[in-house]
C-alpha positions as CSV (number, residue, x, y, z in Angstrom):
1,X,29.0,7.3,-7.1
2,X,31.9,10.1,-7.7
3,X,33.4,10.7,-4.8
4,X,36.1,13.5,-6.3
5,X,35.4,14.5,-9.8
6,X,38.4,14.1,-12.1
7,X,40.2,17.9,-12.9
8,X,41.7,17.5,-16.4
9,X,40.6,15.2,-19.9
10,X,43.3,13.1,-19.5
11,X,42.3,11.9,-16.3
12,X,38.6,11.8,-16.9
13,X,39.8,9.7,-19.8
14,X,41.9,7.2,-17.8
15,X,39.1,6.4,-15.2
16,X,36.4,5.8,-18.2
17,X,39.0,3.2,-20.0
18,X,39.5,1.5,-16.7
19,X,35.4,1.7,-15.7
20,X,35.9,3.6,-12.5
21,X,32.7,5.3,-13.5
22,X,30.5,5.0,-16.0
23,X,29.9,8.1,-18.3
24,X,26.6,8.3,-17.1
25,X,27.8,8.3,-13.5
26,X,30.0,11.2,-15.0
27,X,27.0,13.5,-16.3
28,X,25.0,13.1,-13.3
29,X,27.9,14.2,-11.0
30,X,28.7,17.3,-13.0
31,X,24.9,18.4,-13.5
32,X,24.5,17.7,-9.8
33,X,27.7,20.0,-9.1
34,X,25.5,22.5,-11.8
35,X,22.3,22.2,-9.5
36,X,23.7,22.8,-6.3
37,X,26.1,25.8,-7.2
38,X,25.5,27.3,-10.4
39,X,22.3,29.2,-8.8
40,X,25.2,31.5,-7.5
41,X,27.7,31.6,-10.2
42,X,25.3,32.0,-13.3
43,X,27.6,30.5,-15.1
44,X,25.0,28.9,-17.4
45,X,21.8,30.0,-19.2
46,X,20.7,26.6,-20.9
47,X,21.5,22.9,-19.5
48,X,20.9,19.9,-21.7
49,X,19.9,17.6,-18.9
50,X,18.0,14.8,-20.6
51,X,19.8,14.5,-23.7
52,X,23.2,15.1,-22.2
53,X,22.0,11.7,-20.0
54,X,21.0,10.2,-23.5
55,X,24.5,10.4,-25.1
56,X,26.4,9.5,-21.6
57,X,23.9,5.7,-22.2
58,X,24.8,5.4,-25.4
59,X,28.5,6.2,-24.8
60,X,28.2,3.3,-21.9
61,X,26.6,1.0,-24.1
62,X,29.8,1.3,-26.7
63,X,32.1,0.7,-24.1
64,X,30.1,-2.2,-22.5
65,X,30.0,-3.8,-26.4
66,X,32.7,-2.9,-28.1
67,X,35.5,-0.9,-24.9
68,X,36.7,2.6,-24.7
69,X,37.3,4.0,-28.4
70,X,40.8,4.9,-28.5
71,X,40.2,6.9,-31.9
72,X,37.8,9.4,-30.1
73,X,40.1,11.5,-27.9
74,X,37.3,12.9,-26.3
75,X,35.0,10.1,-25.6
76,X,32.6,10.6,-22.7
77,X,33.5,13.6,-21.7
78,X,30.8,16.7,-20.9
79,X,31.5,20.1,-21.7
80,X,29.9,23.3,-22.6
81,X,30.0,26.0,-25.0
82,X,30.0,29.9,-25.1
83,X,26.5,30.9,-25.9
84,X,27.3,33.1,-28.6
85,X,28.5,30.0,-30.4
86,X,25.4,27.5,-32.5
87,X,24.6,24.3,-31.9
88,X,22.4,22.5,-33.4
89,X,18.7,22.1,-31.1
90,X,20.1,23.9,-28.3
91,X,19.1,27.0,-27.6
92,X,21.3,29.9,-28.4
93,X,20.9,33.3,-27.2
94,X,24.5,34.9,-27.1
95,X,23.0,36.2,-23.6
96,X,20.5,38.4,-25.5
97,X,16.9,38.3,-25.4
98,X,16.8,39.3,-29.3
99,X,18.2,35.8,-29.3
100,X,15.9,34.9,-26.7
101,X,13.9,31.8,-28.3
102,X,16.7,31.0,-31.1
103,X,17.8,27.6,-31.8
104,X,20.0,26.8,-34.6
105,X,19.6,24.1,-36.6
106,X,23.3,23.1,-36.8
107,X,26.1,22.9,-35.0
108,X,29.4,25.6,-35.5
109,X,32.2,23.3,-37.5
110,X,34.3,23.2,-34.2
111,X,31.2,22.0,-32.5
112,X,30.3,19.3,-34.5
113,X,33.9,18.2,-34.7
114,X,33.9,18.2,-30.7
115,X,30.8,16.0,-30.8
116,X,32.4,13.7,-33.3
117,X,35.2,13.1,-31.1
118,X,32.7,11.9,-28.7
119,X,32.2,15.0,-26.3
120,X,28.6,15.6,-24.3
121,X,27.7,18.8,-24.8
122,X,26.1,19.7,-20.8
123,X,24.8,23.1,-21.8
124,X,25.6,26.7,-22.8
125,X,27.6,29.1,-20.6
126,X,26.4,32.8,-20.1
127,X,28.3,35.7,-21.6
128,X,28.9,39.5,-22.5
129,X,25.9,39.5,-25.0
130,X,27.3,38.9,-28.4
131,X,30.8,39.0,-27.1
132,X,30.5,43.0,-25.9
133,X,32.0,43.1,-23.0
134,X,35.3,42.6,-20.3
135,X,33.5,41.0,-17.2
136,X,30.2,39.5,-18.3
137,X,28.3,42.1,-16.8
138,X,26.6,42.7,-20.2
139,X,24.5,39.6,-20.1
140,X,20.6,40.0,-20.2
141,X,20.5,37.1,-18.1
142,X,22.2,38.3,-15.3
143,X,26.5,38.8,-14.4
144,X,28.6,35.6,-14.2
145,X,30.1,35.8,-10.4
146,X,33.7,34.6,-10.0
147,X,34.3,31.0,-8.1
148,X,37.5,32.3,-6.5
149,X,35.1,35.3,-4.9
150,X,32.1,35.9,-5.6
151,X,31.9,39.6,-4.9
152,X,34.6,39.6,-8.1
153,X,33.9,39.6,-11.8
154,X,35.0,36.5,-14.0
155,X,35.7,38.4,-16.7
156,X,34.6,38.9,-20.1
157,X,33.5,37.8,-22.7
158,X,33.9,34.5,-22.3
159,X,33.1,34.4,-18.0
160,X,30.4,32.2,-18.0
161,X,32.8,29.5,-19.8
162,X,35.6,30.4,-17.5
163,X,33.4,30.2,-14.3
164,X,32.2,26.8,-15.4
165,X,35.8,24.8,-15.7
166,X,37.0,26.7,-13.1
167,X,34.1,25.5,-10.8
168,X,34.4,21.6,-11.9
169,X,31.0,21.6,-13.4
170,X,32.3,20.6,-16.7
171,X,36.2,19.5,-18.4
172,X,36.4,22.3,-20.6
173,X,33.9,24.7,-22.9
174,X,34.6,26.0,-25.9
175,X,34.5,30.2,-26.0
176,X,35.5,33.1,-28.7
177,X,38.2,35.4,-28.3
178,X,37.7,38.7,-30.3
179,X,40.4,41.0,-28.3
180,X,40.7,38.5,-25.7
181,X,37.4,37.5,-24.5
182,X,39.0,33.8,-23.6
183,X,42.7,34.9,-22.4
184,X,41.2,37.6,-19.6
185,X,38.2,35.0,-18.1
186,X,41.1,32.4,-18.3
187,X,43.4,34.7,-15.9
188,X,40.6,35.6,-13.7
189,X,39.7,32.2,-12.9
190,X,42.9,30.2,-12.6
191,X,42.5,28.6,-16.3
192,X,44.6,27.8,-19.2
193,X,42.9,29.4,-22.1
194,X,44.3,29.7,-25.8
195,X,43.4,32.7,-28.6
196,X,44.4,30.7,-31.7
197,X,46.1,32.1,-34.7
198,X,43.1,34.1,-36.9
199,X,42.5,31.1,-39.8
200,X,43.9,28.2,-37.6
201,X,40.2,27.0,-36.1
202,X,36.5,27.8,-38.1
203,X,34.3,31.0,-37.4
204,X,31.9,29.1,-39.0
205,X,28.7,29.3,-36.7
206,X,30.2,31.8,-34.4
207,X,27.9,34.9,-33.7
208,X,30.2,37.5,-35.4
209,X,31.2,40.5,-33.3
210,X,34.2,41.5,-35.1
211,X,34.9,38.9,-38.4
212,X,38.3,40.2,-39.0
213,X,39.3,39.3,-35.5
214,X,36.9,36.8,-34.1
215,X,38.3,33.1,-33.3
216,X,37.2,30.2,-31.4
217,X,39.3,28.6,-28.6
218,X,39.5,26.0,-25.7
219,X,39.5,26.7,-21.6
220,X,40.4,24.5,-19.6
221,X,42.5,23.7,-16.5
222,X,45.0,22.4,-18.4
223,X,47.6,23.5,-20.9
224,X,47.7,19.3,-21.8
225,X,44.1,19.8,-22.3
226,X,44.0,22.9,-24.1
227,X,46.4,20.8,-26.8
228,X,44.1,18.2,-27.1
229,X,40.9,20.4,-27.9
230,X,43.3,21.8,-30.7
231,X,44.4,18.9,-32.1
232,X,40.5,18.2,-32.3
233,X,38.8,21.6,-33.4
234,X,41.5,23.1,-36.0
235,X,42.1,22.2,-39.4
236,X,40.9,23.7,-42.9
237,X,36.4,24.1,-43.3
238,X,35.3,24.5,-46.7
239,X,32.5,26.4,-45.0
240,X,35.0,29.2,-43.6
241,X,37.1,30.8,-46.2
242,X,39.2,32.5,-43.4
243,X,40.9,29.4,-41.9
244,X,44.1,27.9,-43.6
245,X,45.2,24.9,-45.5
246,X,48.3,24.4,-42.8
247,X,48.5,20.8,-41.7
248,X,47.5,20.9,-38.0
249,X,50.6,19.7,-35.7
250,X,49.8,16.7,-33.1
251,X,50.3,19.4,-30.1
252,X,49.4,17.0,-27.5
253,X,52.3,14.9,-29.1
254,X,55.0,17.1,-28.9
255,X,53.5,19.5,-26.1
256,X,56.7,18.3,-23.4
257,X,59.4,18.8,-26.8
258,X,60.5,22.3,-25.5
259,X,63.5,23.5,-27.3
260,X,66.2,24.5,-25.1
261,X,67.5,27.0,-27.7
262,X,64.2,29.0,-27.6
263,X,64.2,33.0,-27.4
264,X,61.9,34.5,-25.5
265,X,60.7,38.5,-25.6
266,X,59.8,40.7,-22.6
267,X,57.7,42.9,-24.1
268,X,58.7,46.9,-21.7
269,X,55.6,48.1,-23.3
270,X,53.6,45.4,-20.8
271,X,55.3,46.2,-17.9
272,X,54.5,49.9,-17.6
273,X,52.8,52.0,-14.8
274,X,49.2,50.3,-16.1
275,X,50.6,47.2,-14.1
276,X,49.9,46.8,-11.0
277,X,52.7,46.0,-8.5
278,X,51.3,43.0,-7.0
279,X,50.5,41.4,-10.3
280,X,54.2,42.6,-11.6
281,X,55.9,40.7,-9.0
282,X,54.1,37.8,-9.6
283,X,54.9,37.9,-13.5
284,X,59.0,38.6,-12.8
285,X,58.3,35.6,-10.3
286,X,57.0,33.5,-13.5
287,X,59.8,34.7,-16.0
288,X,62.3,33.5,-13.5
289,X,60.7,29.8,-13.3
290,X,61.4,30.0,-17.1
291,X,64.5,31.2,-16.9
292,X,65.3,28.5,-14.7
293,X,64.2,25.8,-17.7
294,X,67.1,27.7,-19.9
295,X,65.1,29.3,-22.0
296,X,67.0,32.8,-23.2
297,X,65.1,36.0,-21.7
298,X,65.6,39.3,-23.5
299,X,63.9,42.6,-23.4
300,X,62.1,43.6,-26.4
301,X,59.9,46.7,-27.9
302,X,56.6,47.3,-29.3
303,X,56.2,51.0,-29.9
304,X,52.6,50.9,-31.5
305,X,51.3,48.8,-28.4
306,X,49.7,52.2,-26.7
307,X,47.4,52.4,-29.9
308,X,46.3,49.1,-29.7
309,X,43.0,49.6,-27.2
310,X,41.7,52.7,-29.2
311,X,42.7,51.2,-32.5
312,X,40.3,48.3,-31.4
313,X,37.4,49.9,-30.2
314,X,37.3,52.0,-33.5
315,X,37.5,48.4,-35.4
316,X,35.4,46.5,-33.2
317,X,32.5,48.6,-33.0
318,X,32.5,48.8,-37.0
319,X,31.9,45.7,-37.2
320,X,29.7,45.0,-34.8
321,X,27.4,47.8,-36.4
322,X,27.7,45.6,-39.7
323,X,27.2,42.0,-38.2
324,X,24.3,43.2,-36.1
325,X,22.1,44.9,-38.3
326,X,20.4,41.5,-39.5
327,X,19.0,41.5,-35.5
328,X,15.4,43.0,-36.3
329,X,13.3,41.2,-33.6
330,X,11.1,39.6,-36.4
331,X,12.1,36.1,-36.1
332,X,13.5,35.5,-33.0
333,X,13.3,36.9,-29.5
334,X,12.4,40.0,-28.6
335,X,9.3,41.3,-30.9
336,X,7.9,44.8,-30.1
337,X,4.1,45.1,-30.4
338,X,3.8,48.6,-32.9
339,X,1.7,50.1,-35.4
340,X,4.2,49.8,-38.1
341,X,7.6,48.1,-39.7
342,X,10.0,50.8,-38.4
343,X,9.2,51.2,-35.2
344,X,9.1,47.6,-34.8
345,X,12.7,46.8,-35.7
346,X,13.6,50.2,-33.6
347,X,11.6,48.7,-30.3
348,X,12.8,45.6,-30.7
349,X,16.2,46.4,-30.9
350,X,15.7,49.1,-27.9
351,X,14.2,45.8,-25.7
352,X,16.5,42.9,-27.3
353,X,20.1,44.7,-26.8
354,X,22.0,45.2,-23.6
355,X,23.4,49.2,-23.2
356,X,27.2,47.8,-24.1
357,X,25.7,46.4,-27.4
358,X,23.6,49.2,-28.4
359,X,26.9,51.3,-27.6
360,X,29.2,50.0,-30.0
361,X,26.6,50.0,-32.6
362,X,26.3,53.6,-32.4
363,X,30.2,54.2,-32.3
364,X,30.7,51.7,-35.2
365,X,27.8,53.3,-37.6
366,X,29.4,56.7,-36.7
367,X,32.9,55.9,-37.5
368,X,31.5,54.2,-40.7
369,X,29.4,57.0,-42.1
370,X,30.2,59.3,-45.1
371,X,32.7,62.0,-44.0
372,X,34.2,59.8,-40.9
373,X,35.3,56.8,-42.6
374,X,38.7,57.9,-43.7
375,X,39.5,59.5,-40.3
376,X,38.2,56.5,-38.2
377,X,38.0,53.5,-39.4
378,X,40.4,53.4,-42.2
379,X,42.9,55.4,-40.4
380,X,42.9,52.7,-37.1
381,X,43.2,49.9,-40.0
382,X,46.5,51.9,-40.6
383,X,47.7,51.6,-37.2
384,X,46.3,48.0,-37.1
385,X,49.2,47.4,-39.7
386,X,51.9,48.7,-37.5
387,X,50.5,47.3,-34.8
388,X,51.3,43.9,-36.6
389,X,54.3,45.2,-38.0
390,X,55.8,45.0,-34.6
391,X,55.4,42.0,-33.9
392,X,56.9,40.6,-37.3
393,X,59.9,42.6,-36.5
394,X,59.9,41.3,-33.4
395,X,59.6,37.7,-33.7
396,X,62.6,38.3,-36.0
397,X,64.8,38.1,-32.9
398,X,62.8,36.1,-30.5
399,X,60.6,33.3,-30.5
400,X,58.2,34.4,-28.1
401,X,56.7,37.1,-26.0
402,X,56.5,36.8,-22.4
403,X,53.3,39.5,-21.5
404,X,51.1,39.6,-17.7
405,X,47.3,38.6,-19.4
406,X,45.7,41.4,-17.4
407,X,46.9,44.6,-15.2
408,X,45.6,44.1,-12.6
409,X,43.5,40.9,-11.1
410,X,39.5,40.1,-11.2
411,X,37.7,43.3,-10.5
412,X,34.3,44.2,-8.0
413,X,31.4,43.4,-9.6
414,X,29.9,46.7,-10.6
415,X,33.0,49.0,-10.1
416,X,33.5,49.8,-14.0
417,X,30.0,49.6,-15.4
418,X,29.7,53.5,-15.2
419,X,33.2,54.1,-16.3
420,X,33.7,52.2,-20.1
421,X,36.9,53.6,-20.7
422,X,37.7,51.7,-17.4
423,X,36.5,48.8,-18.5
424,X,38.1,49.2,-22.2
425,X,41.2,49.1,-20.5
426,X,41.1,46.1,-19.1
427,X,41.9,44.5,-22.3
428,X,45.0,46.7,-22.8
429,X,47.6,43.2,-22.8
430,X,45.4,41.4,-24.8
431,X,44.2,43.2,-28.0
432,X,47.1,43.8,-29.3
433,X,48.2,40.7,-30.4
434,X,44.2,40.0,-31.4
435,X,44.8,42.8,-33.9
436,X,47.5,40.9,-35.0
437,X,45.9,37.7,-35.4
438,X,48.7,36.0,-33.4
439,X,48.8,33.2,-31.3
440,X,48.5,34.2,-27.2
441,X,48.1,31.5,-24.3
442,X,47.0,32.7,-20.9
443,X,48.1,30.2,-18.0
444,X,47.7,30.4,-14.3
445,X,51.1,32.0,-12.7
446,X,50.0,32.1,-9.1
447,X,47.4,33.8,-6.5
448,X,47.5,37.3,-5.2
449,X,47.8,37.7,-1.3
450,X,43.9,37.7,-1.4
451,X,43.3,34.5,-3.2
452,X,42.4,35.9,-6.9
453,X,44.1,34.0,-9.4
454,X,46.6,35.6,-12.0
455,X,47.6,35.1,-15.4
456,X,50.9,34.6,-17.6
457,X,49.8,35.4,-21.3
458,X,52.7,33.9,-24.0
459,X,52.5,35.0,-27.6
460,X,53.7,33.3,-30.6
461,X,54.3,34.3,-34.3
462,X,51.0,33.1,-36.7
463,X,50.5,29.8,-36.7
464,X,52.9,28.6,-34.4
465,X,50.2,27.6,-31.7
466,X,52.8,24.5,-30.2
467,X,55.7,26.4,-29.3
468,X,53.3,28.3,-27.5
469,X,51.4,25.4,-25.8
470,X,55.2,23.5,-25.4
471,X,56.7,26.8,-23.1
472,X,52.9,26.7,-21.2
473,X,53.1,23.6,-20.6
474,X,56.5,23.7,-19.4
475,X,55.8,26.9,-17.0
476,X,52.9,24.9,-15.9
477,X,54.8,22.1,-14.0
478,X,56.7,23.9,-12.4
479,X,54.0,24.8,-9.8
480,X,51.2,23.3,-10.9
481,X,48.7,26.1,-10.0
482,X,45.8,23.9,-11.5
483,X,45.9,22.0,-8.9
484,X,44.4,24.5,-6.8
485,X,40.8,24.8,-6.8
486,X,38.0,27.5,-5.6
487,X,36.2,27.1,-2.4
488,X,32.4,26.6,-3.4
């Protein structure tokens, strides 16, 4: 029996090796914490209770023969993934009933890399269907509700994921971040949750949404933790031509190794009337904890950042309208009953997408077609490149940026859905540097007086992932917000 279930890998880790519980003992706790409580969150849509029981024996009987396998950093421990993400015989819907039935028969490259490290995949977390969305209201199986309060969104795309580690009910799950579908659960729900460089980790057997901007990334309560997972999912796939031949650095290794001569960038752009004040003070609060560690603070510019929300949903919704048009209804999910082929895909698509999805179709085939291509979508891949430009000339003088995740903390359940620019514009501190295929760690910075968490985002140049993780990790014990945990 479990009396407390363990909060981070590490841990979890340490009480395997020294038999404290058994992994079996381990499942059963976190499905039972599932049972009792997710029937209120909705944080998951499919849970793998006999076979994640099967691997948790087997993973007991190679400790009983042979001990705890130091070579498997994640050995024993459950998690779950973002629905819109395949694995192999587990149902995968991306929380839409065109996907309703669907299960792949293999696993995404970061999946399978997860497994092979020894992880126990518990189940699949709910989400915005196929990614569309900021508070994971757009699932056809119902909104994820927020641990912290339940009358509160917790966030989107990625909620259901968030919900899930911030509950306890697993050690981490495994989400996508588009324009910052894992960075604004993460601040919603108290989590550390990382946006990799574009090319660092494999898209391969992600649901696309946006392919130029899609990436797959780790939340979990932990910057430590959110290290680990890297050092596990990243690397070079043959099967992705999009992710990089860069040797992947030991993160977890170096993660304390913060340089004392490092520059960081407050971004004025971020800090702007968008923010609100309660959330502001919180943030100066947090740059003055890294002050504190001697880290050199300076205020910095990016002029193009106001583009960056309509430059995205001009982008976005162009590929989306490519990406989705192989969802026809005739092999999976919804199928409409008609009299003939076109009506068919037309009903099927009507019944098996959300309004959000069916939305950004319609924008993205419009600013595709013939006479509004070179005034939408090529012209907003022109900003794009300015967009980036920035930050290049930025990260000329600084190391990194210092940004709030989100302006303003988890929202009422139902207060945007009638207003999508409102919602849209939740994502304004968090597309840009999606856009610019950059880097960007959100970590808990504190509580606002009514107990909703908030979030510190830090972005880094390309590919430079650790010095991220290393000033996180830093910030992170200096109070120690993980240690706090919702009331459920």
């Amino acid at each position: 029996m479990i009396e407390q279930l363990p909060l981070t890998i590490e841990e979890t880790r340490e009480s395997l090796r020294a038999k404290k519980f058994s992994c079996r003992e381990l499942v059963d706790a976190y499905l039972d914490r599932i049972e009792k409580i997710d029937s209120t969150l909705n944080s998951f849509i499919t849970i793998e209770k006999e076979n994640a029981r099967d691997h948790a024996d087997a993973c007991d009987e190679h400790i009983a023969r042979a001990g705890y396998p130091e070579d498997k950093p994640l050995f024993g421990i459950p998690f779950a993934v973002k629905d819109a993400i395949c694995t192999e015989g587990i149902r995968s819907t991306a929380s839409a009933k065109i996907l309703d039935n669907y299960i792949p028969p293999f696993d995404a490259t970061v999946i399978a890399k997860l497994k092979s490290a020894g992880g126990i995949i518990l189940g699949k977390n709910n989400c915005d269907a196929f990614g569309h969305g900021a508070s994971n209201e757009n699932s056809q199986y119902g909104p994820v509700l927020n641990p912290w309060n339940t009358k509160m969104v917790a966030g989107g795309s990625s909620g259901g994921s968030a919900a899930a580690v911030s509950a306890n009910f697993c050690a981490f799950s495994i989400a996508e971040d588009t324009g910052g579908s894992i960075r604004q659960p993460a601040a919603f729900c108290g989590l550390a949750g990382l946006r990799p460089s574009y090319g660092r980790n494999s898209r391969y057997g992600i649901m696309p949404m946006a392919s130029s901007l899609d990436t797959v990334g780790p939340l979990a309560r932990t910057v430590q933790d959110v290290a680990l997972l890297m050092e596990v999912m990243a690397g070079k796939d043959k099967l992705d031509g999009t992710t990089v031949e860069d040797e992947v650095p030991a993160y977890s290794t170096h993660i304390s190794k913060l340089s004392k001569k490092l520059r960081v960038g407050l971004p004025q752009e971020y800090f702007t009337g968008e923010l609100e004040e309660e959330i502001k003070n919180i943030i100066e609060k947090a740059i003055e904890d890294i002050k504190n560690l001697g880290v050199q603070v300076s205020e910095v510019s990016l002029p193009h950042t106001k583009f960056a929300v309509p430059v995205y949903y001009i982008i976005v919704p162009a590929e989306d309208s490519s990406n989705l048009g192989r969802m026809d209804g005739i092999r999976y999910g919804v199928r409409a009953q008609t009299d003939n082929l076109f009506d068919t895909y037309a009903e099927s698509r009507a019944q098996g997408f959300p309004t959000e999805v069916k939305r950004r179709i319609m924008i993205g085939t419009f600013s595709l077609s013939s006479g509004y291509y070179d005034a939408y979508y090529a012209h907003a891949q022109k900003v794009r490149t300015l967009i980036r430009q920035d930050f290049d000339k930025v990260f000329e003088t600084v190391d990194l940026l210092l940004t709030p995740t989100t302006p303003a903390p988890a929202f009422p359940l139902g207060s945007k859905t009638q207003d999508p620019i409102a919602m849209y514009l939740a994502d304004v501190f968090v597309s840009p540097a999606a856009l610019a295929g950059l880097p960007a760690l959100s970590v808990s910075a504190g509580f606002t007086k009514v107990g909703l968490p908030v979030g510190l985002q830090i972005i880094g140049p390309r590919l430079n992932e650790l010095e991220v993780l290393q000033l996180g990790y830093a910030y992170e014990q200096i109070n120690k917000w993980f240690l706090k945990q919702p009331s459920l």
